[in-house]
VOPAGU-2260 file (C-alpha; in pm, 1 decimal, decimal comma):
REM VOPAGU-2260
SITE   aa  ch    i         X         Y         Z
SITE  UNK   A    0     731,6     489,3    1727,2
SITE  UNK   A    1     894,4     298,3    1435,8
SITE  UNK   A    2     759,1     435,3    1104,2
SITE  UNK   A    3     690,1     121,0     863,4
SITE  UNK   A    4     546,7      70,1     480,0
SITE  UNK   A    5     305,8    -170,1     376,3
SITE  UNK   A    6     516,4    -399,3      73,3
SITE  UNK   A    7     336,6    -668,4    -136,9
SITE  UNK   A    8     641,9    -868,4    -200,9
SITE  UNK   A    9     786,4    -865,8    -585,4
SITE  UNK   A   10     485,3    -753,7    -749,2
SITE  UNK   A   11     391,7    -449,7    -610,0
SITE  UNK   A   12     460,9    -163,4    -845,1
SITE  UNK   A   13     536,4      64,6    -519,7
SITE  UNK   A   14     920,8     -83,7    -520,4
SITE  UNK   A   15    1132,2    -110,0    -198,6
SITE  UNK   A   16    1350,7     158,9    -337,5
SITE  UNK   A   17    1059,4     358,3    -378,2
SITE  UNK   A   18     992,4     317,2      -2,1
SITE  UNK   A   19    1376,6     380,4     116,1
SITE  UNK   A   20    1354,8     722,1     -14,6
SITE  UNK   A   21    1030,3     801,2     233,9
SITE  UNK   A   22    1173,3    1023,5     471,3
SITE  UNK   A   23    1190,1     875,6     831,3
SITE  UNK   A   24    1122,9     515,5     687,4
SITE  UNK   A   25    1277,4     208,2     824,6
SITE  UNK   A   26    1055,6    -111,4     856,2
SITE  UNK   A   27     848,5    -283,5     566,2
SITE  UNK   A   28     530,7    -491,5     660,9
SITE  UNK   A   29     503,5    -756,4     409,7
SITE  UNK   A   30     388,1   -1126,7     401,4
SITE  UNK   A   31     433,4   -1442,1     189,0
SITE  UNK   A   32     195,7   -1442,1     -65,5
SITE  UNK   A   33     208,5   -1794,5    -255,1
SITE  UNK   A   34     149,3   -2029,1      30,5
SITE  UNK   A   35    -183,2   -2170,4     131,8
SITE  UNK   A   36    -375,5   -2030,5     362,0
SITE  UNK   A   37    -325,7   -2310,7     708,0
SITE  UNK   A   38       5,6   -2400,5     514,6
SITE  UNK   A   39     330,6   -2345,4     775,3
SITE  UNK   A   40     559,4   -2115,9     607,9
SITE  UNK   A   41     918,7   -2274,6     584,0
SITE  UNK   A   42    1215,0   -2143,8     746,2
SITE  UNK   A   43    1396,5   -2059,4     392,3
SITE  UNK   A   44    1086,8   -1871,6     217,9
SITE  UNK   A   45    1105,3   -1634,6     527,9
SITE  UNK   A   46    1488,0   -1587,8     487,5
SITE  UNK   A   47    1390,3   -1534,7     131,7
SITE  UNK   A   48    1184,0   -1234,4     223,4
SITE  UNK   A   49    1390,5   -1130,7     493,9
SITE  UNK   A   50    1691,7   -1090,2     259,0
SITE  UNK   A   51    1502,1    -925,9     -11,0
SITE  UNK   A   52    1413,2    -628,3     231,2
SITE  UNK   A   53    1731,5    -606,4     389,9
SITE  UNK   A   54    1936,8    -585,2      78,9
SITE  UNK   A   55    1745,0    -261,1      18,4
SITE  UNK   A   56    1851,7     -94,6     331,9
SITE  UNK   A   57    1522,6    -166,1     525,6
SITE  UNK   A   58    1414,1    -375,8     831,3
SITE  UNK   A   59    1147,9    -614,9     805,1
SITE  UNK   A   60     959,1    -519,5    1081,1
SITE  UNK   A   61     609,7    -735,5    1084,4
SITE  UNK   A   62     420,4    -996,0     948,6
SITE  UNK   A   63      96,2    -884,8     823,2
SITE  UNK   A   64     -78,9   -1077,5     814,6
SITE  UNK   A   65     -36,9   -1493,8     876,2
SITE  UNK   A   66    -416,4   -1586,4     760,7
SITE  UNK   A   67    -601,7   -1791,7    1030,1
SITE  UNK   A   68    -776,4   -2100,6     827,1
SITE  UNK   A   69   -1150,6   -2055,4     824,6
SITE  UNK   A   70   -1165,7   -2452,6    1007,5
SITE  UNK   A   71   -1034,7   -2273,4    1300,5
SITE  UNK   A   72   -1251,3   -1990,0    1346,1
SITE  UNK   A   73   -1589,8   -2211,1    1265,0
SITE  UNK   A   74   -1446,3   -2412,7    1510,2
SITE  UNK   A   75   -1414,6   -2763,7    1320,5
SITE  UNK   A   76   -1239,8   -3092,0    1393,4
SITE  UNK   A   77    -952,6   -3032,5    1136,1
SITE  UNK   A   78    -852,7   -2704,4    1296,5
SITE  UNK   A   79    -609,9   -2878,5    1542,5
SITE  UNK   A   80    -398,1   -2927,9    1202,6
SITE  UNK   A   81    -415,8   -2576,7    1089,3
SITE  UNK   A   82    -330,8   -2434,2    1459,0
SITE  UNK   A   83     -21,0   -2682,0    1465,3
SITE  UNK   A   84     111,4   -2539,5    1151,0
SITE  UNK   A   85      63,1   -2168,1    1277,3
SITE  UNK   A   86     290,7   -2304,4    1574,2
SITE  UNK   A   87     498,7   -2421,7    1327,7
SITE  UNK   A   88     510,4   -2076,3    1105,6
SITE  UNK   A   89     542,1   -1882,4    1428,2
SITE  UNK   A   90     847,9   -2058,3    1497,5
SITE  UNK   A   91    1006,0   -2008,5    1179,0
SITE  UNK   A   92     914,1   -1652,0    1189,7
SITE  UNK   A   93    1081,2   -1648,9    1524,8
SITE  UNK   A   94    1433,5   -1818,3    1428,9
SITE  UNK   A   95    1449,1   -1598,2    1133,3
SITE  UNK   A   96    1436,4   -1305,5    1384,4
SITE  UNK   A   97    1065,6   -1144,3    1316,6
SITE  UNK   A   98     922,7   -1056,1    1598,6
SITE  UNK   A   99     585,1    -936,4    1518,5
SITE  UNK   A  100     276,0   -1062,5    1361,1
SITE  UNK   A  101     -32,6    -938,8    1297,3
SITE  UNK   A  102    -365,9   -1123,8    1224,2
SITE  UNK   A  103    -698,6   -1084,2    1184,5
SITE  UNK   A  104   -1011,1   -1306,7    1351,2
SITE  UNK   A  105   -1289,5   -1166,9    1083,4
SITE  UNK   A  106   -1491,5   -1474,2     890,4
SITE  UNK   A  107   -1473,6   -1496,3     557,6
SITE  UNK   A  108   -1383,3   -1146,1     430,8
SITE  UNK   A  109   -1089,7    -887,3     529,9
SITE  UNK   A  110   -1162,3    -559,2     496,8
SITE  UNK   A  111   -1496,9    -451,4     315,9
SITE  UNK   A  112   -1591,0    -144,4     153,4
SITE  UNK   A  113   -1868,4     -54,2    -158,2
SITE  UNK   A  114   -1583,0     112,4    -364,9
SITE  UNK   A  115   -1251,1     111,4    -479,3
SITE  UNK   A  116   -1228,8     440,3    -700,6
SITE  UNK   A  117   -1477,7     677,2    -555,3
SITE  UNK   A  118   -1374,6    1034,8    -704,1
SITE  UNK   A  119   -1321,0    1294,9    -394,1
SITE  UNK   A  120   -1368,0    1652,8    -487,6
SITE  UNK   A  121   -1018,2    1697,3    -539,3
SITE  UNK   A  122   -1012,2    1464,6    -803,7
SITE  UNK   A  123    -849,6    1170,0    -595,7
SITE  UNK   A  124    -980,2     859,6    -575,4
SITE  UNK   A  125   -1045,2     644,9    -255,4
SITE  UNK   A  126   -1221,5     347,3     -91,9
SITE  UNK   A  127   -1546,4     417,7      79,7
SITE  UNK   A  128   -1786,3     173,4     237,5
SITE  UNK   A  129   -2173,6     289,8     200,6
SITE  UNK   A  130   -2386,6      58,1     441,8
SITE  UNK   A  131   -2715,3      56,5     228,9
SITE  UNK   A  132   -2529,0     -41,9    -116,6
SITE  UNK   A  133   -2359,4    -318,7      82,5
SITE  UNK   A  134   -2649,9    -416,0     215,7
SITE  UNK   A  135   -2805,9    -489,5    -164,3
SITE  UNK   A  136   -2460,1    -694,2    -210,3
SITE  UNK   A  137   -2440,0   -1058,1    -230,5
SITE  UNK   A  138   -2053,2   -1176,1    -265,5
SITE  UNK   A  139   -2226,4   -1530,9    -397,5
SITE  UNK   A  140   -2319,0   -1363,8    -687,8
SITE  UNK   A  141   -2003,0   -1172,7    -742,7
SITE  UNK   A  142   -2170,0    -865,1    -637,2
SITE  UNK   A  143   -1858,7    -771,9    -501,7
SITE  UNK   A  144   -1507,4    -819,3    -561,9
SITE  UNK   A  145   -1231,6    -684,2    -295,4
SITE  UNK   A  146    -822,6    -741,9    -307,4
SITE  UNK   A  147    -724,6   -1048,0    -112,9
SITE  UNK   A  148   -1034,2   -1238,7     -87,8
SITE  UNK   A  149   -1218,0   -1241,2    -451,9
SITE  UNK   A  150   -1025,7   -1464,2    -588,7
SITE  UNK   A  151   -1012,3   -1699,6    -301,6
SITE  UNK   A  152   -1282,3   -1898,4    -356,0
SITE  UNK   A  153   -1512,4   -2020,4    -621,7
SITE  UNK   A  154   -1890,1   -1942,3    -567,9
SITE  UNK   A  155   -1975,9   -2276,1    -431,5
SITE  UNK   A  156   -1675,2   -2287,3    -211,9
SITE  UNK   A  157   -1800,0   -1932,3    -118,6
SITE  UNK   A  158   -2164,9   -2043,9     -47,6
SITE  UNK   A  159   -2088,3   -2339,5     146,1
SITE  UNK   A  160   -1831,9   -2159,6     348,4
SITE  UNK   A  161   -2137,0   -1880,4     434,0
SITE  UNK   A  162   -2396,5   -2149,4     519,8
SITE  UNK   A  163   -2112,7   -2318,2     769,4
SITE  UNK   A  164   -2143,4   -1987,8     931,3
SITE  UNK   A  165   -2509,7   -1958,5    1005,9
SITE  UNK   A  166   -2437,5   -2180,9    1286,0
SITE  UNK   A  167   -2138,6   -1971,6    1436,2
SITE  UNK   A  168   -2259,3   -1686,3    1696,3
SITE  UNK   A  169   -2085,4   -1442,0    1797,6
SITE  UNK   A  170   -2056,3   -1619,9    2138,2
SITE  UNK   A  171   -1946,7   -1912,2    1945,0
SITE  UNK   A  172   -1647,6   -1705,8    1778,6
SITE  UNK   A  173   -1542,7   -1605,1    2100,1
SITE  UNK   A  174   -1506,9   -1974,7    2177,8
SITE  UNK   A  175   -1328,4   -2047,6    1861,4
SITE  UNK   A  176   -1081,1   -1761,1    1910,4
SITE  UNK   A  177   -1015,9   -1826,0    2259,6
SITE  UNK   A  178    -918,1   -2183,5    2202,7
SITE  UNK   A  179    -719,2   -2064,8    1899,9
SITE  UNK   A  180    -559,3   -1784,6    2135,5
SITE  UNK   A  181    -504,9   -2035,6    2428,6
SITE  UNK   A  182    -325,7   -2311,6    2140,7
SITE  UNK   A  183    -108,4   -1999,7    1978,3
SITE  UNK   A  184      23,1   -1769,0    2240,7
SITE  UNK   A  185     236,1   -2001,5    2489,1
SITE  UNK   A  186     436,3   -2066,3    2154,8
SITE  UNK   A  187     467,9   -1690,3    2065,7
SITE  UNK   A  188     617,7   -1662,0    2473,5
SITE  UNK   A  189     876,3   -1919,6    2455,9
SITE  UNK   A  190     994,1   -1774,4    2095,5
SITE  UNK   A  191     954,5   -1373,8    2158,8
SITE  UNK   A  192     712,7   -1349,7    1927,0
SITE  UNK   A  193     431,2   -1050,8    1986,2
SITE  UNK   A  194     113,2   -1151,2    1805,0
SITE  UNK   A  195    -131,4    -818,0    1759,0
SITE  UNK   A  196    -492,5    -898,7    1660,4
SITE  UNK   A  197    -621,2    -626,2    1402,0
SITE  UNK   A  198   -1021,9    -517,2    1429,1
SITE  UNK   A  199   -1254,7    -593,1    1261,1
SITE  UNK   A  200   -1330,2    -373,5     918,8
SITE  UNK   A  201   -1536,4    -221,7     947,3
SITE  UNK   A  202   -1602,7    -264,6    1330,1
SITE  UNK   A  203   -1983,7    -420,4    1254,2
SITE  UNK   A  204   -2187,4    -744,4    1092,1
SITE  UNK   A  205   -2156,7    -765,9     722,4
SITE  UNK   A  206   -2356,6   -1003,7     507,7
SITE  UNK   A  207   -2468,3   -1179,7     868,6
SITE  UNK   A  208   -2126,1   -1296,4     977,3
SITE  UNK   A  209   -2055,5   -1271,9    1327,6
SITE  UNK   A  210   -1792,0    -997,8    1433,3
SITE  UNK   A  211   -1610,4    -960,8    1769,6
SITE  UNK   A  212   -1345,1    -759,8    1749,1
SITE  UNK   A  213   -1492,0    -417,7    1702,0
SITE  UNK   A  214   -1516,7    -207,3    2025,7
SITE  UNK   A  215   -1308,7    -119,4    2329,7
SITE  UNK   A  216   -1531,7    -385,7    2562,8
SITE  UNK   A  217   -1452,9    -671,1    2306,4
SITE  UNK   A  218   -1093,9    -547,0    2293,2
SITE  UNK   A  219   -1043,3    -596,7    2640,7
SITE  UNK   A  220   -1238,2    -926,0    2664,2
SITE  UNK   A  221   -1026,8   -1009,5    2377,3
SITE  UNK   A  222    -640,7    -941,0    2584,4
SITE  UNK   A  223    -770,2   -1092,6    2916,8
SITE  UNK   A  224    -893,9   -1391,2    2716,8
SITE  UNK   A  225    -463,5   -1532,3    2748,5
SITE  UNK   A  226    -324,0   -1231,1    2970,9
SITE  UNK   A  227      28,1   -1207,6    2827,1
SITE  UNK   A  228     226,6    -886,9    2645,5
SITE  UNK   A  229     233,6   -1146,8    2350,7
SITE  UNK   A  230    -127,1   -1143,0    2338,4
SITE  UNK   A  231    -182,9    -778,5    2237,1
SITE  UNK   A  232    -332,9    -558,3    1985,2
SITE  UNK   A  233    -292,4    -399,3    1614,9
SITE  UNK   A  234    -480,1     -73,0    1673,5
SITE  UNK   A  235    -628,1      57,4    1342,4
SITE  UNK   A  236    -768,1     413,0    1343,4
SITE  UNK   A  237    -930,1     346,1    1052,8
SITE  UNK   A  238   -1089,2      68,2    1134,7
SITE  UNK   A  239   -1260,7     111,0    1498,6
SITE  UNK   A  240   -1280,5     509,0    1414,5
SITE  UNK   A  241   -1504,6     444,6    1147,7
SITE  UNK   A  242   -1764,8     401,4    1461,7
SITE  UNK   A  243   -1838,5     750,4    1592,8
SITE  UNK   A  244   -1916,9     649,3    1927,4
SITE  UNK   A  245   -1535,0     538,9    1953,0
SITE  UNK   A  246   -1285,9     773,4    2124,7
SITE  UNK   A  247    -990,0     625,8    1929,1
SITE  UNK   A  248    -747,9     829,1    2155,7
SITE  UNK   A  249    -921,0     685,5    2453,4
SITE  UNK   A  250    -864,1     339,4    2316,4
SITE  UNK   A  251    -511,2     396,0    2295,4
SITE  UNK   A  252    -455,3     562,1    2606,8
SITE  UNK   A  253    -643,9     269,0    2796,4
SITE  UNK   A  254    -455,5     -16,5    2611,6
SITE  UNK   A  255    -143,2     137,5    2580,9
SITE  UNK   A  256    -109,7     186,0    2968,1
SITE  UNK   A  257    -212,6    -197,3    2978,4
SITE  UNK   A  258     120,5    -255,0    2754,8
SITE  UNK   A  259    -137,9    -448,5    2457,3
SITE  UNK   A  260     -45,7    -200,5    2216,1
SITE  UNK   A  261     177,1    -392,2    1935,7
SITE  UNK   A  262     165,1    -235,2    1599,7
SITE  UNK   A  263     -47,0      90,9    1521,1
SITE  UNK   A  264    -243,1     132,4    1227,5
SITE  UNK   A  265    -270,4     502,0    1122,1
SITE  UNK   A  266    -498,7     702,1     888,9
SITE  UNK   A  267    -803,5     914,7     884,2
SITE  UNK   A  268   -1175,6     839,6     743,2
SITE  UNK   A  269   -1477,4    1095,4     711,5
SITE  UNK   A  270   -1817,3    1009,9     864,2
SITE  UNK   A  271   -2082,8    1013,4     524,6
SITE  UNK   A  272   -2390,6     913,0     738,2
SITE  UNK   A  273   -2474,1     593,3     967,7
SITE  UNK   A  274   -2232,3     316,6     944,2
SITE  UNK   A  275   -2084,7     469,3     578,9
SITE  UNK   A  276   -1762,3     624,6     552,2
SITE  UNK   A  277   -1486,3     752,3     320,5
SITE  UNK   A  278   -1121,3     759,7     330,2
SITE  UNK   A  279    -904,2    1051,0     326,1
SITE  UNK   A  280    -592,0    1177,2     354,8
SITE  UNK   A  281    -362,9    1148,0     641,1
SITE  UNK   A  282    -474,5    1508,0     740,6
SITE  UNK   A  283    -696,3    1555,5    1056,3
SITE  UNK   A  284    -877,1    1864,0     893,6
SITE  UNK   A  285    -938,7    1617,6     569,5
SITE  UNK   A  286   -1153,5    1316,7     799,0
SITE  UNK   A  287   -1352,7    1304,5    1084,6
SITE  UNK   A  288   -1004,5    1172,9    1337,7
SITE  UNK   A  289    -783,9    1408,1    1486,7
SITE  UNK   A  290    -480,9    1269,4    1403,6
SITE  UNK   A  291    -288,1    1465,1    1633,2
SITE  UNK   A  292    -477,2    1338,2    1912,3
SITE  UNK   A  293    -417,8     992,6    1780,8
SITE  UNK   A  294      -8,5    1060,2    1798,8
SITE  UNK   A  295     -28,1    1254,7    2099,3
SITE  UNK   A  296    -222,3     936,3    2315,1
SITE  UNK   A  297      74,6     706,4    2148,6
SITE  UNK   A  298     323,1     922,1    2303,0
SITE  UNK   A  299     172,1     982,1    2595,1
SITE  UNK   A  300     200,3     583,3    2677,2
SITE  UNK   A  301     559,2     599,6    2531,2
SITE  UNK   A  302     479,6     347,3    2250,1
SITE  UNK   A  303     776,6     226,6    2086,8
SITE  UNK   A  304     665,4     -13,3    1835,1
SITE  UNK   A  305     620,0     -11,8    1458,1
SITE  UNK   A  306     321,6     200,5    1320,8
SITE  UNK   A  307     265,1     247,0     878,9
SITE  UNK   A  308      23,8     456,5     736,1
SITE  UNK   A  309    -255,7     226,1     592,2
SITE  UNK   A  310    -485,2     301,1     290,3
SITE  UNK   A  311    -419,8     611,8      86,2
SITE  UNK   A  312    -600,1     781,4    -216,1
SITE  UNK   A  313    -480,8     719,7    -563,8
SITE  UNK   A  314    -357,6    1077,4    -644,2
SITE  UNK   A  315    -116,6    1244,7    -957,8
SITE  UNK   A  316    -262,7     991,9   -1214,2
SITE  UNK   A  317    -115,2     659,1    -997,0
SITE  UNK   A  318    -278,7     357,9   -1087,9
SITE  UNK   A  319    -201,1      57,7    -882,5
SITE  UNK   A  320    -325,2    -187,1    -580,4
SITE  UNK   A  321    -624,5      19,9    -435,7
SITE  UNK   A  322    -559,2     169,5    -133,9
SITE  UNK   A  323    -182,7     122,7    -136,0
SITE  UNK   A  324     -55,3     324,0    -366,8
SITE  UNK   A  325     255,1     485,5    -349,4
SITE  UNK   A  326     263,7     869,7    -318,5
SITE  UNK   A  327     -59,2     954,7     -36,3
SITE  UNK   A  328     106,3     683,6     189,9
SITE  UNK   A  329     439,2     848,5     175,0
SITE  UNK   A  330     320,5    1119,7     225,3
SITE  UNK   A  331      78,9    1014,4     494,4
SITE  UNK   A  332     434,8     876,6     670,0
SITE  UNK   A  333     560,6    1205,2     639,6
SITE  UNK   A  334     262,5    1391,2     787,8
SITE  UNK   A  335     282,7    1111,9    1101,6
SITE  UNK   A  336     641,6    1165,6    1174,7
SITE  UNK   A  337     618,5    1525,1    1177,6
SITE  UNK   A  338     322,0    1486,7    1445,8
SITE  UNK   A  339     520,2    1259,8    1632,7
SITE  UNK   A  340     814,0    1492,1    1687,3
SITE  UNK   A  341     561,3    1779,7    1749,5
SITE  UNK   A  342     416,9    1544,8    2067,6
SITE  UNK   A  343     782,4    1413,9    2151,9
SITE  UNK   A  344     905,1    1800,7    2190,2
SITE  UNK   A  345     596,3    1906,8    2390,3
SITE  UNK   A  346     579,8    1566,2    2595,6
SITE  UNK   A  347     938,1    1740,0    2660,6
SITE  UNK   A  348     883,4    2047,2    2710,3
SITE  UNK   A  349     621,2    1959,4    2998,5
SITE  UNK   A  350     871,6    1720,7    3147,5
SITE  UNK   A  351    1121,2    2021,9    3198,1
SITE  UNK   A  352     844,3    2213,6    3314,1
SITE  UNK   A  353     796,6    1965,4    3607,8
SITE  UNK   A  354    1156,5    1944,3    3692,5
SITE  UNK   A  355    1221,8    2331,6    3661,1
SITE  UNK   A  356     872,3    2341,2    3960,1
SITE  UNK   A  357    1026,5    2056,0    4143,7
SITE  UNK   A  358    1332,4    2196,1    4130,5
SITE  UNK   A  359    1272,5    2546,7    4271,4
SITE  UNK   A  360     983,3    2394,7    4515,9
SITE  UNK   A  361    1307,8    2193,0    4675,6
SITE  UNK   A  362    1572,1    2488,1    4687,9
């Protein structure tokens, strides 16, 4: 496992220095933030980036994310365009030597949740989704307002873009992203490039948009939709753990063995009641995941690829990007590596085990 940090390019206060000194770091996840969304990213913005993280002793290890246009997921004559120039931007990504992306497949809005800055007893703050005060939302209205999508559109834009979708099942989705998957992954094959699809956040319907890629059955539909390693999977703990009924360590023992595992999400959330959640810190004894568990599965299928601890509180007075502050996600990377090399030694341990038995049942 690869340990990685979430960077926001030039203005983020949490500074690639800042992340160097994270012990066990060595890959940033970052993304170009001033192109278009359906726009191909050129060649020399990339090597821009590329530089930039490199220069500060680091490894840019993923692409997170490379926004799929809205025309393609409702499906709409001018998505041909937009998938062209995502061949376009994989290619680029490719030649500059990146060699993972991530993306998402959710309409309209990324991650949702009903706060930013709830106060935890500790005197932390963190995000928290409550179902029935979401339910009372209404984005049209500016009811709520969410990093990397409020500011995307103006409220008619908004409203037009939500009636489009009252004609888009969920069957109809799965259309949309299989012809989108079909388009996308030869290209990623002949360039080495492994896409991962991250789940849906949370893993249910919000404000009637269809949602697909929420739960292990849909996951699977979702890899045997274009059966290729390319074709493979972000797993988020947060994310699909914020469903009880999921046995997140299940999901990466069954995927993993399948080889669709291609960047790991970690962190831990605490049930609050039906479909409403908080986030907490890294700790297993803090949320509702056993973290341990989590690690343990990832070793157990020998993953090797790049994992970063996602959202973190806002703790010792930091102010900042919500959820990505600086100090609970280092030291949610620490927490991580040191379960990793707890599950690497007794992964080892067992191995010798076996040999020492095979050994003696020979002699």
């Amino acid at each position: 496992m690869q340990m990685t940090f979430r960077w926001y390019g030039d203005n983020d206060p949490v500074t690639l220095q800042n992340i160097r000194q994270i012990p066990g770091m060595t890959g940033i996840v970052s993304a170009i933030y001033d192109i278009p969304v359906g726009e191909a990213w050129t060649y020399d913005k990339i090597i821009e980036l590329k530089k930039k993280v490199e220069e500060s002793g680091l490894h840019l290890s993923v692409i997170e994310s490379v926004p799929v246009h809205e025309d393609i997921k409702l499906g709409l004559p001018s998505r041909d365009r937009y998938i062209e120039n995502y061949k376009t931007t994989i290619r680029n990504l490719s030649r500059a030597g990146i060699k993972i992306v991530c993306y998402n497949f959710m309409p309209v809005f990324d991650w949702t949740r009903s706060s930013l800055d709830y106060e935890l007893p500790d005197g932390s703050t963190a995000l928290i989704y409550e179902e029935e005060k979401v339910k009372q939302m209404n984005p049209i209205n500016g009811d709520l307002k969410l990093p990397g999508w409020d500011t995307s559109y103006e409220p008619e834009q908004l409203k037009s873009l939500m009636n489009h979708y009252q004609n888009v099942s969920e069957e109809k989705l799965w259309t949309n992203l299989s012809y989108f998957i079909k388009e996308i992954i030869p290209v990623a094959e002949e360039e080495d490039v492994k896409m991962a699809i991250h789940p849906d956040d949370p893993p249910w319907s919000i404000f009637g948009l269809p949602r697909i890629i929420n739960s292990k059955e849909n996951l699977d539909r979702f890899v045997n939709l274009y059966d290729s390693p390319y074709n493979g999977l972000c797993l988020c703990s947060g994310s699909l753990g914020a469903n009880p009924e999921h046995d997140f360590p299940e999901f990466v023992r069954y995927f993993g063995r399948k080889g669709k595992i291609n960047f790991v999400h970690l962190r831990n959330i605490k049930w609050t009641g039906e479909k409403s959640f908080q986030e907490s810190a890294h700790l297993s004894t803090d949320g509702s995941l056993d973290m341990y568990e989590i690690v343990r599965a990832l070793r157990e299928v020998d993953f090797s690829g790049p994992a970063r601890p996602d959202h973190g509180r806002m703790i010792w007075g930091e102010t900042g990007k919500p959820g990505y502050g600086l100090y609970d996600r280092a030291l949610g990377a620490t927490y991580l590596n040191g379960l990793w090399e707890a599950a690497t030694k007794d992964k080892n341990r067992q191995a010798e085990k076996g040999n020492k038995y095979e050994n003696s049942f020979s002699d």
